[in-house]
Every structure is written in C-alpha cells, then in structure tokens.
N, C-alpha and C positions, 0 to 999 in steps of 0.2 A: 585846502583853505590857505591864504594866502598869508605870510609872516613877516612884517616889516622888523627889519634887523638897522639898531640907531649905535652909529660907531661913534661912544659918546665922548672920545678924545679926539674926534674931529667937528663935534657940535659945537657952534657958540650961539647958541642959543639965541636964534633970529628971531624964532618959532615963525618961519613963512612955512614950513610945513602944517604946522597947526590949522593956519588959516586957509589953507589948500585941500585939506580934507574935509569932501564932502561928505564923509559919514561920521566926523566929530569923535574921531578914534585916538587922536594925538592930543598930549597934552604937554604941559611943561613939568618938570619930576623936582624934588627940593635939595634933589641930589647935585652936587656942582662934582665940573671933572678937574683934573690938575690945571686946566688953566686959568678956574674961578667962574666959568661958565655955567646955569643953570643948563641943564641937558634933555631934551625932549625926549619923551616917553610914550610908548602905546598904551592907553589907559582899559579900549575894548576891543581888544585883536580882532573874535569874536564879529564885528559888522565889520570889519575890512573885507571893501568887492574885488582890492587887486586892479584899483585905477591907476596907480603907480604916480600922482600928481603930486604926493609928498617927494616922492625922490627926484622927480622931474625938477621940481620947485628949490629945491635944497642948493642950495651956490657953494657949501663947503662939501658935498657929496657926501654926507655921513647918514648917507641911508641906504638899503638896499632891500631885493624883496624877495621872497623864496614862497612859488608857487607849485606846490605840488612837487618837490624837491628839484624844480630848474632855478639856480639861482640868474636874479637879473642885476646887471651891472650896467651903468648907464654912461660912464665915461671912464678912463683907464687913467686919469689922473687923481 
C-alpha cells in the first residue's frame, strides 16, 4: 500500500497537492509548522493508488512516497 510521507517543515501550504489528487486523500491539517505555514496532511491513506501526482505537483518538494518499502524521491534538492 502505498504511504505518502509530508516533510511538514518544508510545506508552505500551497495545497497544489490537494488539488492534484485524484483520490481526494490530502487535505490541509490546523496544524502550522515553525514558519506559520498551515501543513498538508493525508486525511485517507487508505484510497491512495501511488499516482505520485502529489509529489510531482509539490514545488517545495515536501512530499515523498514509500511503496511496498521502495522509497521514491523525485528530485535531490
């Protein structure tokens, strides 16, 4: 099953992931990180299919995805 991991001291809360997922599994959390940022959250892991279009989508990279324990990394900065 697939597990999207949200590094939420690199979130600033665009939420263009949000709106990238097709299965309606991200939401926004009321949680803020040190920089005052609301942080996005996985709300139903559960219907995650492992499109990976959240972390595609993401411009501050703070998302990543572990399927079946291969982590995927999409860029190295």
């Amino acid at each position: 099953m697939p597990q999207i991991l949200v590094d939420k001291e690199r979130c600033k809360g665009c939420e263009r992931c949000v709106a990238a997922c097709p299965q309606e599994i991200l939401g926004m959390s009321r949680e803020m990180n040190s920089k005052g940022y609301f942080v996005a959250q996985v709300v139903e892991p559960k219907r995650c299919i492992g499109c990976r279009l959240c972390c595609i989508t993401c411009p501050d990279v703070a998302l990543d995805m572990n399927i079946h324990g291969a982590m995927y990394h999409y860029f190295s900065y």
